[in-house]
C-alpha positions as CSV (number, residue, x, y, z in Angstrom):
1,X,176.2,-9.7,79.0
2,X,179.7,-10.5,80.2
3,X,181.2,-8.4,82.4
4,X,184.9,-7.6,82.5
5,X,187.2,-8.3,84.7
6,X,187.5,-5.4,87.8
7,X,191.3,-4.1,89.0
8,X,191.3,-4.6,92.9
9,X,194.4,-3.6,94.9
10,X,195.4,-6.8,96.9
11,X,197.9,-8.2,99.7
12,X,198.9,-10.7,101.7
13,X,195.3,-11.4,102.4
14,X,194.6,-12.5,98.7
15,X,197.6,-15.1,99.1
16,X,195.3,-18.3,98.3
17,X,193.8,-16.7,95.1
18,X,197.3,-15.2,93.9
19,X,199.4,-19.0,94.7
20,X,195.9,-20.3,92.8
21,X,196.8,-18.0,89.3
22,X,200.6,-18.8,89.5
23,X,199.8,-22.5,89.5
24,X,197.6,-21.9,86.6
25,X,200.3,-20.9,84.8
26,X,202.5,-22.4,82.0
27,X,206.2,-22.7,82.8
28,X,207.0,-20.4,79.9
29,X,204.5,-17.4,81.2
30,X,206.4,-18.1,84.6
31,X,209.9,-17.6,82.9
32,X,208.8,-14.4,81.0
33,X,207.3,-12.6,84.1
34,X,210.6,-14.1,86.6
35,X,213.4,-14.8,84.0
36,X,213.7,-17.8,85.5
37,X,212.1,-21.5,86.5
38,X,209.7,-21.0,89.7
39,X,209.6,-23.3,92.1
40,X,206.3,-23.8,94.3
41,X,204.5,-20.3,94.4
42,X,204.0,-20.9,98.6
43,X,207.3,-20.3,98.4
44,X,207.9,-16.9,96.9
45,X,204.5,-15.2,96.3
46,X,204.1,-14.2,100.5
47,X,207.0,-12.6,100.1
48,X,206.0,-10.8,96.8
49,X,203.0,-9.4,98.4
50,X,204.4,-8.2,101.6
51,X,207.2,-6.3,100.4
52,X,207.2,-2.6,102.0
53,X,206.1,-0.1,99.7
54,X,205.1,-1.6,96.7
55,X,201.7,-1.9,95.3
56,X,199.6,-5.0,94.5
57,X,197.0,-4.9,92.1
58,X,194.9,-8.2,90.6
59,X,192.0,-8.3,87.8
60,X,189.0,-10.2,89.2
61,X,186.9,-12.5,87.0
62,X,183.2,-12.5,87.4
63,X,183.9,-15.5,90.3
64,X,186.3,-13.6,92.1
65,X,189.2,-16.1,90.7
66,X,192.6,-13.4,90.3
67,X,193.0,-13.8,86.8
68,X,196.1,-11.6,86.3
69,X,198.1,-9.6,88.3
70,X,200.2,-6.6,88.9
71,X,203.0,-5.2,91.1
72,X,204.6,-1.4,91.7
73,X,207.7,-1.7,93.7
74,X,210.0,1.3,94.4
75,X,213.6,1.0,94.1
76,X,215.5,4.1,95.2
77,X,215.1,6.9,92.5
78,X,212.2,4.8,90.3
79,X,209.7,2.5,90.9
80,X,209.4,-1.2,89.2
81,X,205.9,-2.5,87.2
82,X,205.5,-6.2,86.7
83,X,202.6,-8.5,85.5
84,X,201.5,-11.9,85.3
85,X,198.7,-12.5,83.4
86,X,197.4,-15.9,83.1
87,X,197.8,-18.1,80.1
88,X,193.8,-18.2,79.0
89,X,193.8,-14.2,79.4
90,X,196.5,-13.2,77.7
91,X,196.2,-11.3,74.3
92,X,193.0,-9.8,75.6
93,X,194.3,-5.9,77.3
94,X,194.5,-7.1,80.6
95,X,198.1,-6.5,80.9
96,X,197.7,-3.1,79.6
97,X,194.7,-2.6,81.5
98,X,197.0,-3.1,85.3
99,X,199.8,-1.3,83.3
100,X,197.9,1.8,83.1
101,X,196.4,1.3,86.7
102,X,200.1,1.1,87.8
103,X,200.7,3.8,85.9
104,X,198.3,6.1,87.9
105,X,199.4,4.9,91.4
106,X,203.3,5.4,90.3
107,X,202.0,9.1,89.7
108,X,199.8,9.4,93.1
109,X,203.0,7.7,94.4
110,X,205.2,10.8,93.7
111,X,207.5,8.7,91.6
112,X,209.7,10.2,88.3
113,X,210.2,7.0,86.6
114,X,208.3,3.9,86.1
115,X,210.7,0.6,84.4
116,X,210.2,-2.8,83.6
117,X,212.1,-5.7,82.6
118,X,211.5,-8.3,80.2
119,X,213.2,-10.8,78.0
120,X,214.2,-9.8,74.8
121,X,212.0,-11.2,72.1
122,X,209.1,-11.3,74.0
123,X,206.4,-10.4,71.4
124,X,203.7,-9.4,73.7
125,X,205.6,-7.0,76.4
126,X,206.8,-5.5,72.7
127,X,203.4,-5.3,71.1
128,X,202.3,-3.5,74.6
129,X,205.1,-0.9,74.7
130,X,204.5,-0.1,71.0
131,X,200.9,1.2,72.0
132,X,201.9,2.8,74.9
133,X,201.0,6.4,75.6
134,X,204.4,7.7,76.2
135,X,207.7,7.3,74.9
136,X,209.6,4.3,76.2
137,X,213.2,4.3,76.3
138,X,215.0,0.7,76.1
139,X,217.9,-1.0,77.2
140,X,219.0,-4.1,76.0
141,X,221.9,-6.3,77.9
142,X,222.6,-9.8,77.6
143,X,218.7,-10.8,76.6
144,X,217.1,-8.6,78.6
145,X,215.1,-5.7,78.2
146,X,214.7,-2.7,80.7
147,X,212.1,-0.2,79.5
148,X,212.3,2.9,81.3
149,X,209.1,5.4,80.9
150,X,209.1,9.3,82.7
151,X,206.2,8.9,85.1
152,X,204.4,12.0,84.3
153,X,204.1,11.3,80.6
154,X,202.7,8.1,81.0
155,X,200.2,9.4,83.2
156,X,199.1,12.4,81.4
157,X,198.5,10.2,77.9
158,X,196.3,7.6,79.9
159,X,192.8,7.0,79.5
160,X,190.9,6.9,82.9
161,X,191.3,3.5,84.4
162,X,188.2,1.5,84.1
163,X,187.3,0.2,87.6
């Protein structure tokens, strides 16, 4: 029987394992999560999972290899969600799987509003925000996409996160 992967929070401790899943990567994953080309993942991923405040959240594969991951950081009044799910896992409800785990620390957190950017046309962050349990507002602005989401109405239409 295959098990699925488990959500663990993670930080700066998890560094090898997290540099490990951005190398295994495509270029084009890496421009959708960061809207930009990445240079070496040493160089930016410490940073990434020491910031103050935020959350840190990875989906473990039966090895213990990170296999996608997911990020809460606040910004003033809201709080930011971002993933990065690996190219062989994608298109399988791990993004939406960290989303809704987000989802549930952004309410523990206190926080009204959850948002997220992505690049316009991307198909998948669209097919994920179609089946999510709240109303998402959009705003679109030279290509990208900010999806804003009231905190307590995403939380309130989750399922209970599977561990």
């Amino acid at each position: 029987m295959r098990r699925e992967p488990r959500i663990i929070p993670i930080g700066p401790g998890h560094l090898a394992r997290t540099v490990a899943m951005h190398r295994r990567c495509s270029p084009q994953t890496l421009w959708s999560r960061y809207h930009r080309a990445m240079a070496d993942p040493r160089t930016y991923v410490p940073t990434l999972l020491s910031r103050p405040g935020s959350v840190h959240l990875a989906a473990l594969g039966a090895t213990g290899r990170i296999l996608a991951v997911g990020h809460l950081m606040p910004d003033h009044t809201a709080v930011e969600a971002a993933l990065l799910v690996e190219d062989s896992w994608q298109g399988r409800g791990l993004g939406t799987r960290l989303l809704h785990h987000l989802g549930e620390h952004a309410r523990a957190g206190g926080w009204a509003t959850l948002y997220g950017l992505f690049r316009s046309g991307d198909e998948r962050i669209d097919a994920m925000l179609r089946h999510a349990p709240a109303p998402v507002r959009r705003t679109e602005e030279g290509g990208a996409v900010t999806a804003w989401v009231p905190v307590h109405d995403l939380a309130a239409g989750l399922p209970v996160p599977r561990r």
